[in-house]
C-alpha positions in Angstrom: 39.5 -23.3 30.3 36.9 -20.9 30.0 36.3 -18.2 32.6 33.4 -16.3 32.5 33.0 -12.2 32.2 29.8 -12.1 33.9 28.6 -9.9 36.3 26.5 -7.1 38.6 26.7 -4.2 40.5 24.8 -1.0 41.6 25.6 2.0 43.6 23.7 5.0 45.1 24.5 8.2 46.1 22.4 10.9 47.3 23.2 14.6 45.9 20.8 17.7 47.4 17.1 17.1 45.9 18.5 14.1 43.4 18.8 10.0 44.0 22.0 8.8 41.8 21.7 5.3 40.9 24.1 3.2 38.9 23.7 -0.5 37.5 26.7 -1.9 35.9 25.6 -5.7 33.9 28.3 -7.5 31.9 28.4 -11.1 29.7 31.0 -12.7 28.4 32.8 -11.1 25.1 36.0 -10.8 23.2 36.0 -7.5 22.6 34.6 -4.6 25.0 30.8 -4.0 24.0 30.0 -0.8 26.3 26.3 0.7 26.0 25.5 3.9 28.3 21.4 4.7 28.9 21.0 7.8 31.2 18.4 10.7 31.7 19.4 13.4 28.5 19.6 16.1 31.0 22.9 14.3 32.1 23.8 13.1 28.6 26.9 15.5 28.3 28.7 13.1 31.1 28.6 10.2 29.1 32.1 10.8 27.3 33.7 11.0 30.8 32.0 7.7 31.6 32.5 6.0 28.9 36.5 7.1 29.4 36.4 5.7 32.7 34.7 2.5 32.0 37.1 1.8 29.2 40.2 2.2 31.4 38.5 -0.3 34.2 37.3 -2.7 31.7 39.1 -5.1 29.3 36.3 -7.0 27.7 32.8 -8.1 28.0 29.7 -6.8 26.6 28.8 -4.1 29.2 25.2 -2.4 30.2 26.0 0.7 32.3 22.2 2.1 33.4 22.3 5.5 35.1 18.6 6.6 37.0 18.4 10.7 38.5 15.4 10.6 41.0 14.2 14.2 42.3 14.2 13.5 46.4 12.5 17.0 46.7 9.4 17.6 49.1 6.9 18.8 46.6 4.3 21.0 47.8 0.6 21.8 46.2 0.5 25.1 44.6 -2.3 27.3 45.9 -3.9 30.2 44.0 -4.0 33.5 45.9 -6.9 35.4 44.3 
């Protein structure tokens, strides 16, 4: 029997001025394939992700997609001569 490792998920979460969003895509593999694309600014987190995904997950080659959106009400600047 062959069971497949496939699978999807995402998650947001809102943090003051910033939109968190997480995609999680996995296929079928023997060993555990983990790839981690997120903004640089955040780029010192990914050994604590990639810690925690390795205790969740056994196998599978895994796509984990982190997005940072600014939620921030920008104004125009104005020039006071």
């Amino acid at each position: 029997m062959i069971r497949s490792m496939t699978g999807f998920g995402k998650a947001e979460r809102l943090a003051p001025n910033k939109k968190f969003s997480v995609e999680i895509r996995s296929l079928n593999s023997k060993q555990l394939d983990l790839s981690i694309k997120m903004p640089s600014a955040y780029r010192s987190l990914e050994p604590e992700i990639r810690t925690l995904a390795t205790k969740a997950l056994q196998r599978g080659k895994v796509e984990i997609f982190v997005t940072a959106e600014s939620t921030a009400v920008e104004t125009s600047a104005h020039i006071n001569k």
